[in-house]
N, C-alpha and C positions, 0 to 999 in steps of 0.2 A: 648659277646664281652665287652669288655672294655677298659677304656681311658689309653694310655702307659703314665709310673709311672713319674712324674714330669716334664712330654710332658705341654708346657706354652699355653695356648688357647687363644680362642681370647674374653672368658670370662673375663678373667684376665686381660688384658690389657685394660686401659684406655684412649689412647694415639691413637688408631685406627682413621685414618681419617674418615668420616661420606661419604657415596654411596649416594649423592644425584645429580638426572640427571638434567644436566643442558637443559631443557627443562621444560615448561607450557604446558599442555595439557587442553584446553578449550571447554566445549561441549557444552555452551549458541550460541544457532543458531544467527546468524546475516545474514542471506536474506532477504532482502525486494524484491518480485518480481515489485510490483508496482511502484515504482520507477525505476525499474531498467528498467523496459518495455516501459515509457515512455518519450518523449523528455522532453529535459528540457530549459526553457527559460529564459529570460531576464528581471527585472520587476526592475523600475528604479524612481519608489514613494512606497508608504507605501498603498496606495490605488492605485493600479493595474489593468488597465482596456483594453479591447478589445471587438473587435463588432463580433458579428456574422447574419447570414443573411442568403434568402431563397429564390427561385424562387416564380411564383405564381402556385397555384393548376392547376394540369393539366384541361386543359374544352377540352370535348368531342362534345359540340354544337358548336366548334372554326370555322363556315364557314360564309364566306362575300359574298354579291351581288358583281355581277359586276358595278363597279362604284360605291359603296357603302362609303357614307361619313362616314371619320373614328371617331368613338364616343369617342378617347382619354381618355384611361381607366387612370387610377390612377395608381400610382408607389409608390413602398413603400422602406423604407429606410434601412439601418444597423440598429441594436441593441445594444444597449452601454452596457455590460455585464462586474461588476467588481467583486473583490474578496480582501481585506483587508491582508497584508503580517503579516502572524505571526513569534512572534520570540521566539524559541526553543532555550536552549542552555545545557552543562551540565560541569561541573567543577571538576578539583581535586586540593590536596594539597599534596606537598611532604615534609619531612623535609630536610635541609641542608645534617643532618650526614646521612639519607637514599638513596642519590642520592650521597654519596661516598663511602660508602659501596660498597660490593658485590654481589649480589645477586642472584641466580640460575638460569639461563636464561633469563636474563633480561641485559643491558647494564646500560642502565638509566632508572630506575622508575619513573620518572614524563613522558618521554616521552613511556613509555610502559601503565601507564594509562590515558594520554591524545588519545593512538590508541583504547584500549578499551571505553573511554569516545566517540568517534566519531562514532562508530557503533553504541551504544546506543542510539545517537541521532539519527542516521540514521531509527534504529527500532522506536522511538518514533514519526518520522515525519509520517513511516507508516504508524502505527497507528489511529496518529491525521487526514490526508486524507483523508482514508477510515474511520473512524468514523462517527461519527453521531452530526454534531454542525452546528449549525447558526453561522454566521457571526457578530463581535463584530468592533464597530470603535475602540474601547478603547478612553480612558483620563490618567491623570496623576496617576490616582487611579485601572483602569482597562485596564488587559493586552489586545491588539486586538488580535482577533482569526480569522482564515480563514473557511472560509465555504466547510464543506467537499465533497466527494463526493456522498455520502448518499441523502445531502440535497439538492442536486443540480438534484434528479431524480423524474420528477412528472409525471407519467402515464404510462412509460415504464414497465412491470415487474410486478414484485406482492408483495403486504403486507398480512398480517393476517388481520384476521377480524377487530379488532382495530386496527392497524397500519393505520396511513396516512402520506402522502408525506408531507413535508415541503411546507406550503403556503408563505413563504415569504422567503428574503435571508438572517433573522438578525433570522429566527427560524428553528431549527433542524426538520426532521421527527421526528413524532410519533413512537415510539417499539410499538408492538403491545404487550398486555398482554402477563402473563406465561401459558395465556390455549387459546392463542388465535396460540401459535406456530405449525407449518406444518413439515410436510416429503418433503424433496426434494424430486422432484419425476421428469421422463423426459418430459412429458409434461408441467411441467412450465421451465423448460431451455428450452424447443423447443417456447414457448409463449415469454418469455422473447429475445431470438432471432430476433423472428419474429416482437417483438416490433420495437427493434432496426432498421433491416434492411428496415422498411416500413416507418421509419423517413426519413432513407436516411442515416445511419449508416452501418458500414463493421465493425461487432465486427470480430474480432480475439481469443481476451483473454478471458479464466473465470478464477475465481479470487475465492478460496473457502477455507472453514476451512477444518482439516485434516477430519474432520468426514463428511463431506460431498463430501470430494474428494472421499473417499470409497463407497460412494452412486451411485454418475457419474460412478466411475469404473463398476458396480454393474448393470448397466440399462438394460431396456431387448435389446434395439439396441445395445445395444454392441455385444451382442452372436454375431449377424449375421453379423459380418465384420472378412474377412479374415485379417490377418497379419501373415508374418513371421518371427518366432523366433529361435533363435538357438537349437540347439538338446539338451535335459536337460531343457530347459528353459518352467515353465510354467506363463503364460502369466496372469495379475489379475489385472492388473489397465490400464485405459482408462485416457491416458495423450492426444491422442486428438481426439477432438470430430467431428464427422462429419455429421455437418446440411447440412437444406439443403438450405441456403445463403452461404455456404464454410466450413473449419474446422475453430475451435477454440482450442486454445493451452487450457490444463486442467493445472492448477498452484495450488499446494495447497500453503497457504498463512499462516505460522505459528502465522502473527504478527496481521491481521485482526482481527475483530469481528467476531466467529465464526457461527453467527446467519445469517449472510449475503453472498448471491452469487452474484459479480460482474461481468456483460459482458458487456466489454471494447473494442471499440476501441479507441487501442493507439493514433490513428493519430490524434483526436478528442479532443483531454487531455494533458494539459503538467505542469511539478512544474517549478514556476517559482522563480526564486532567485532575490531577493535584496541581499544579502550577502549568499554566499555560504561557509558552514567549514570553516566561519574564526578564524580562532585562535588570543585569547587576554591573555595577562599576567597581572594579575590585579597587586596593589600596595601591600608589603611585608608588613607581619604581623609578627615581628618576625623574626627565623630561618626557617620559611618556604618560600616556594614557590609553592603559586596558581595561575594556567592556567586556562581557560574555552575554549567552541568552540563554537560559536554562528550560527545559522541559520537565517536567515529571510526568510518569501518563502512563498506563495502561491498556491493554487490551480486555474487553468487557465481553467475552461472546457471551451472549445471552442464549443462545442454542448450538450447540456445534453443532445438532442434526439437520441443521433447516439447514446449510452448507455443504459442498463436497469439493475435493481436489481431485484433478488428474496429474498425479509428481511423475517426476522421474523421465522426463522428456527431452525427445531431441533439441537440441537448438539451431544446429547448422548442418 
């Protein structure tokens, strides 16, 4: 075959408009499930506080004579539990002549990377939460940091042999070394469960890296639970789990630490906002124009006991 004799192509032509789809295609994950799972509340200083509090231990000796003068036990009070509001933010710049242009699926450029700037902060507050930090007041020279939830978990759950809990609220847990890391295995989610529910917690959620979500799927009680699947369909991951305090939703968490399995309940936890997503337009430098989006927020555990961790785990 060949090309017919002074047939014009579309080699030749230089004047062909250009095939470009007016569409973005973005494959950077933006879920947070940990936010998204739980409430979020109101914090209305920069130092953020709320109490939490406890019945007394059950007594099993609890019986009185008749006529028996009453000996006036002691009564004990709330807990002042706080948490310092950190402030997150992230920014962009557009020029004049780029926000009149045109651009392929885009209307306005500054307001198309001010939407990608606010997921990022969203993934970064993740992040920062479930992290691993003490609590900072800050000064004029240091940012305040919020204390996450890592640090906030002392006896529930398991560390590696070096790994320790966090002894105060201005210092992180301990990591445990790189040869001190473990295998998820189901007996410490069933320990770590059982932590929780014997505080007096109702977790619900776990909270896990993708390589450990394939672990849970993987456990020998899995085999032995029925479920029905569609015809064609074979069945390989264990999204929820069932103890035996109730099920827990299985979340894998792309944004976490991957070294850590959190079991959560929600009701026990919430972010709390001094300023939430607000948008500010700084002053012009120029022909440009630079927005940011600020956060202020804290973490609010209302009980570290209704919670527990499994840290210090393999990933790969």
């Amino acid at each position: 075959m060949a090309k017919v004799t002074n047939a014009l192509a579309s080699y030749d032509v230089s004047t062909n408009r250009e095939d470009l789809a007016d569409a973005i295609y973005n494959i950077s994950p933006v879920d947070t499930p940990f936010i998204s799972a739980v409430p979020r509340a109101k914090a209305s200083a920069v130092l953020h506080e709320w109490s939490t509090d406890s019945i007394d231990a059950t007594n099993t000796s609890n019986a009185r004579l008749e006529g028996d003068a009453l000996g006036r036990a002691a009564s004990t009070s709330p807990s002042r539990k706080q948490n310092y509001c950190q402030i997150s933010s992230r920014d962009a710049t557009v020029t004049g002549t780029e926000r009149a242009v045109n651009p392929a699926g885009i209307d306005d450029m500054m307001a198309y990377q001010m939407s990608k700037k606010s997921l990022a902060l969203r993934k970064d507050m993740e992040a920062i939460l479930l992290g691993n930090q003490g609590q900072v007041a800050g000064d004029t020279t240091t940012a305040r940091k919020l204390r996450s939830f890592n640090a906030w978990i002392a006896g529930n759950g398991s560390r590696g042999a070096s790994g320790v809990d966090a002894t105060a609220a201005t210092a992180a847990a301990t990591d445990a070394t790189a040869g001190d890391v473990r295998a998820l295995t189901e007996d410490m989610l069933k320990d770590a469960v059982k932590d929780a529910f014997d505080d007096g917690g109702e977790p619900t959620l776990v909270l896990v890296g993708s390589f450990n979500k394939q672990k849970i799927s993987a456990f020998p009680g899995r085999a032995s639970q029925q479920t029905v699947v569609a015809n064609k369909t074979i069945l390989g991951a264990a999204s929820l789990y069932a103890s035996d305090f109730g099920d827990l939703k299985v979340v894998p968490n792309r944004t976490q630490r991957g070294r850590d399995c959190f079991v959560v309940d929600p009701d026990k936890v919430a972010v709390a906002f001094l300023r939430a997503f607000e948008p500010q337009e700084l002053g012009r430098v120029g022909d440009a124009v630079t927005r940011d989006i600020v956060s202020e927020y804290t973490l609010e555990m209302r009980h570290p006991d209704a919670h527990a961790i499994i840290a210090d785990l393999t990933t790969a």
